[in-house]
C-alpha positions as CSV (number, residue, x, y, z in Angstrom):
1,X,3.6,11.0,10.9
2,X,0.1,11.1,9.5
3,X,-0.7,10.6,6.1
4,X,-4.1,11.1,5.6
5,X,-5.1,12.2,2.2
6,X,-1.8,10.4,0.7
7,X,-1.3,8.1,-2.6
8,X,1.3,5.5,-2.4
9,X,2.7,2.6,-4.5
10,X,4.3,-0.1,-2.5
11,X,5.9,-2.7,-5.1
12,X,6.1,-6.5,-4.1
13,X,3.9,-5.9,-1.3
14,X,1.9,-9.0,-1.2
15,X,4.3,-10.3,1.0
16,X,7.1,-9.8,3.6
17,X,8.4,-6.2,4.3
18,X,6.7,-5.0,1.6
19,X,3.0,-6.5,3.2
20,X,4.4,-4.6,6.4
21,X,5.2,-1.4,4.3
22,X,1.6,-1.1,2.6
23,X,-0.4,-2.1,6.1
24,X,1.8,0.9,7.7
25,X,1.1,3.4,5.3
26,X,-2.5,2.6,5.4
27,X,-2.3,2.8,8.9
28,X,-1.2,6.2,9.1
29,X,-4.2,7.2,6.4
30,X,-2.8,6.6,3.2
31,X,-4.5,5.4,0.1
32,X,-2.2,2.0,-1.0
33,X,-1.5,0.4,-4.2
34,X,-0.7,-2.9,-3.3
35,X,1.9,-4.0,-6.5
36,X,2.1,-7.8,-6.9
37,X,3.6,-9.9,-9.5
38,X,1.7,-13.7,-9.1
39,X,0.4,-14.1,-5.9
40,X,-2.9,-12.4,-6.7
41,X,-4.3,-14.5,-3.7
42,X,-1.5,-12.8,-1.0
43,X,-2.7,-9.5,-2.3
44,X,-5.9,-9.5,-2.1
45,X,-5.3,-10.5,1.5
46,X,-3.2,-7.2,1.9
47,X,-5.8,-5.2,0.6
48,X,-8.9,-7.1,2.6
49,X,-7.2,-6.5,6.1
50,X,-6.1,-3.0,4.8
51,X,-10.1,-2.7,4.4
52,X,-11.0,-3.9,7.3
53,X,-9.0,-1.1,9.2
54,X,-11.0,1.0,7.5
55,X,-8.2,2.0,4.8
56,X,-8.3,1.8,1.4
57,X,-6.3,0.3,-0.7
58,X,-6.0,-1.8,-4.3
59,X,-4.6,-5.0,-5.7
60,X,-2.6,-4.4,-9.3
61,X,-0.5,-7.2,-11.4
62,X,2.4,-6.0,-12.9
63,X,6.1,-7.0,-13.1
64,X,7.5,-3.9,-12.6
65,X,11.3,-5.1,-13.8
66,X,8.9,-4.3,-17.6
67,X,8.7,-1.0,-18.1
68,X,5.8,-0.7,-19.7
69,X,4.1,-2.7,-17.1
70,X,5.7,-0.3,-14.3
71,X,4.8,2.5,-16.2
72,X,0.9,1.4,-16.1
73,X,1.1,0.4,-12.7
74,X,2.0,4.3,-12.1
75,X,-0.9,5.4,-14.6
76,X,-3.4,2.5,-12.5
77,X,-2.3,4.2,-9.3
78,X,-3.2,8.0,-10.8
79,X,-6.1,6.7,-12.1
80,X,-7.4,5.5,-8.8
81,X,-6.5,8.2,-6.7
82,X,-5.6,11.2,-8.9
83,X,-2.3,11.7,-7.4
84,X,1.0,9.6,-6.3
85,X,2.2,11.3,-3.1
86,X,4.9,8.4,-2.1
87,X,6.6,5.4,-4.3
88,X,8.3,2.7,-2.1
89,X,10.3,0.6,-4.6
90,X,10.9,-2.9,-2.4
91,X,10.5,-5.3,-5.3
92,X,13.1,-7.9,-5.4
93,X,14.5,-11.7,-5.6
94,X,17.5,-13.3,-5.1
95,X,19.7,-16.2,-7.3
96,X,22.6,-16.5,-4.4
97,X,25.6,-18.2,-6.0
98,X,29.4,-18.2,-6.0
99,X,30.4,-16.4,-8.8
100,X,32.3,-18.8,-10.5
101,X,29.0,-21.0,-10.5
102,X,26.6,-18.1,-11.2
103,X,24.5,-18.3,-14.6
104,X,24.3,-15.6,-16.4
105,X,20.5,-15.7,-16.1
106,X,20.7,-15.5,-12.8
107,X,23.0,-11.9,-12.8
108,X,20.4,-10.9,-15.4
109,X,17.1,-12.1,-13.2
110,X,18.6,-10.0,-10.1
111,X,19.2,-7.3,-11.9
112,X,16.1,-7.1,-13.9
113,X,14.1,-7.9,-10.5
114,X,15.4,-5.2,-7.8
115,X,17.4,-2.9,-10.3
116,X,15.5,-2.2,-13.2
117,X,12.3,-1.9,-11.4
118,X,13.8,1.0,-10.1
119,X,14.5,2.8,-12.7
120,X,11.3,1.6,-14.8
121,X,8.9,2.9,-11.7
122,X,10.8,5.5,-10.4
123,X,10.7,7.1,-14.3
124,X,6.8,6.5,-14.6
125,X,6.3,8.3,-11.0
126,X,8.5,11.4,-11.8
127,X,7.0,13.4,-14.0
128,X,3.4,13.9,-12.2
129,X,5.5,13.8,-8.7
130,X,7.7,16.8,-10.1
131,X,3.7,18.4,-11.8
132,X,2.6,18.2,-8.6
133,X,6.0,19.7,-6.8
134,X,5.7,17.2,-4.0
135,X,6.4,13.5,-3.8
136,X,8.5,11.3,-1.7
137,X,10.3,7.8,-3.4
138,X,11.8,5.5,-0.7
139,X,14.0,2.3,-2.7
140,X,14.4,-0.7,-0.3
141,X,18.3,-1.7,-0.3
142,X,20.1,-3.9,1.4
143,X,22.8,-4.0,4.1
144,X,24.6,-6.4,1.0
145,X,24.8,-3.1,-0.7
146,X,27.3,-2.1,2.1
147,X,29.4,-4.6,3.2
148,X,28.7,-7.1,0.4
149,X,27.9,-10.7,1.1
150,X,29.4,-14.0,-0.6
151,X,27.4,-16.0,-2.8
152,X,25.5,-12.1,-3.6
153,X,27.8,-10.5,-5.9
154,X,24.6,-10.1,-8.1
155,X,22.4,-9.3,-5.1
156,X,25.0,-6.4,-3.6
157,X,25.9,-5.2,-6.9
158,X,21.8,-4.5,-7.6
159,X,21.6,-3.0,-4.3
160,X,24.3,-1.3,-4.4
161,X,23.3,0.3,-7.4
162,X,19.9,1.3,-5.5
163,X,22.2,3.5,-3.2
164,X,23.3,5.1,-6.1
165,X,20.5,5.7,-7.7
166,X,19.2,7.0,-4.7
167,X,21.4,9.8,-4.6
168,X,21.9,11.1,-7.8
169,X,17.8,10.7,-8.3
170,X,17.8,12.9,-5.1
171,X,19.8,15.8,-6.7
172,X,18.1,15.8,-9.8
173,X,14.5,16.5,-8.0
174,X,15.3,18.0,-4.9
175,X,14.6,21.8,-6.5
176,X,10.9,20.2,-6.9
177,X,10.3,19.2,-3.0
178,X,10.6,15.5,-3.9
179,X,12.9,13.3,-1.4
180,X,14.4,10.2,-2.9
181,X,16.2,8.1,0.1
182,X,16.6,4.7,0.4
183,X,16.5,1.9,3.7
184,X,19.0,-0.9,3.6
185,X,17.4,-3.8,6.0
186,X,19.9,-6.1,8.2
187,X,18.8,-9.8,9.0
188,X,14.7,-9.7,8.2
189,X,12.9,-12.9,7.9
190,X,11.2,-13.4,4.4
191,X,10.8,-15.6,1.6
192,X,14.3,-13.8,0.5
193,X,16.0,-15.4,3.5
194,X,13.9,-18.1,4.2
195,X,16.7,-20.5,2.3
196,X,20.5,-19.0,4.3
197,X,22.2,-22.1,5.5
198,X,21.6,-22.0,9.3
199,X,24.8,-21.4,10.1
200,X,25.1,-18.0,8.1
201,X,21.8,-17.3,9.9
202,X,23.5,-17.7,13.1
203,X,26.7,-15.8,12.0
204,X,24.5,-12.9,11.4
205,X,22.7,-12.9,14.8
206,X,25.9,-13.1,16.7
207,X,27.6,-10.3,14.5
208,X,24.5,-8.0,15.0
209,X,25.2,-5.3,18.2
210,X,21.3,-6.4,19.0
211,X,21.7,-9.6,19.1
212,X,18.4,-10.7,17.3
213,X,16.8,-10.4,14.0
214,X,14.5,-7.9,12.7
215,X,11.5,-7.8,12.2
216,X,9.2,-6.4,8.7
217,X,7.9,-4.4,10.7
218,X,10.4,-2.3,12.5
219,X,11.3,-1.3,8.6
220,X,7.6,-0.5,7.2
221,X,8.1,2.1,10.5
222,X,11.1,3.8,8.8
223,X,9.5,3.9,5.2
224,X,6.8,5.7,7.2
225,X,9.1,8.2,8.5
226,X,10.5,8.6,5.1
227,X,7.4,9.4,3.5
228,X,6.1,11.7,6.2
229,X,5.9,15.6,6.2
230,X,8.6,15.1,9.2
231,X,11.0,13.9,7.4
232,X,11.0,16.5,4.6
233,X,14.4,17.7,4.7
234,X,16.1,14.5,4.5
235,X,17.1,13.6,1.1
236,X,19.7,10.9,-0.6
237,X,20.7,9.1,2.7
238,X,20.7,5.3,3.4
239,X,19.2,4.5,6.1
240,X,20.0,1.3,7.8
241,X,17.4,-0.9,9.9
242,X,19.9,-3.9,10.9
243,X,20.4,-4.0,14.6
244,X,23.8,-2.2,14.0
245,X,24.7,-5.2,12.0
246,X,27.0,-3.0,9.2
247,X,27.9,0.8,11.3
């Protein structure tokens, strides 16, 4: 799974699985945009130790749920490297609430966050992926976008609408070599589910045919996959990293 000579965009990657997902690809050769929305300083950390593997990679601010902004983080990414080879769409936030207590800002925010972002980047990256009759786009669901969750209806129903996406974007650019498939991650520890109640923590575990959580890790290994030459005649599937947690 080498991918030497590649450009790819990771979105929210200063931190969590996306932080895995850019220091994998970089591992494996490729060239990273490292897409962050405030934490310049957690960026620039990404892109230091992708540097100091010998990698290159760069830092770029832009809240990709704007289109404009997404569509100039695509044009950055070009720019720098003259070609975008893989997108891996794994921006996202959370407003967990029952839905009879949910503000409408917070559906909205959700939404916006991991839905929208889609859409905006996956628009901007399309046109020179489909010039260049080769690309690979990997959206970062959610095993919420499955089985659904409580207190998530806004969190499933955006990542549910990833899956979607997914496959409909996959038939509409599969004539120009371009895969579109998406990974739905079980129980991961991030920032996203840094605040579950202990006890839905430990739900999870014990419901999970593994019997522990993941790790960002084990999922920046599958985006890898994805986005290799190996994995070129897989298009518009889900591809769930959970520990068996939703099969």
């Amino acid at each position: 799974m080498n991918l030497e000579g590649k450009a790819a965009v990771v979105t929210g990657a200063s931190r969590g699985i996306g932080r895995a997902i850019a220091l994998e690809l970089a591992r494996r050769g490729a060239r990273v945009v490292v897409n962050y929305h405030s934490n310049e300083a957690a960026a620039a950390a990404v892109v230091a130790a992708i540097e100091a593997a010998g990698g290159e990679a760069v830092a770029v601010q832009a809240d990709v749920g704007d289109f404009s902004q997404a569509a100039a983080l695509i044009k950055t990414a070009l720019k720098r490297f003259g070609r975008l080879d893989i997108l891996v769409n794994n921006a996202g936030t959370t407003r967990d609430q029952l839905l009879m207590l949910m503000k409408e800002t917070d559906w909205d925010t959700v939404l916006r966050v991991n839905l929208k972002s889609v859409f905006n980047c996956c628009k901007a990256a399309a046109r020179p992926m489909v010039r260049q009759r080769q690309g690979r786009i990997i959206n970062i669901t959610s095993v919420s976008g499955i089985a659904g969750q409580a207190g998530q209806t806004n969190y499933a129903a955006s990542k549910a609408g990833i899956i979607g996406f997914t496959k409909s974007l996959a038939k509409e650019l599969g004539s120009r070599n371009i895969t579109v498939n998406c990974i739905a991650p079980g129980f991961i520890p991030t920032d996203l589910t840094a605040d579950l109640p202990a006890e839905l923590k430990e739900q999870i575990i014990a419901a999970t045919p593994l019997g522990r959580i993941g790790k960002p890790e084990e999922v920046a290994y599958a985006v890898a996959f994805l986005a290799s030459d190996e994995a070129a005649f897989i298009t518009g599937e889900v591809l769930t990293v959970d520990g068996g947690l939703v099969m």
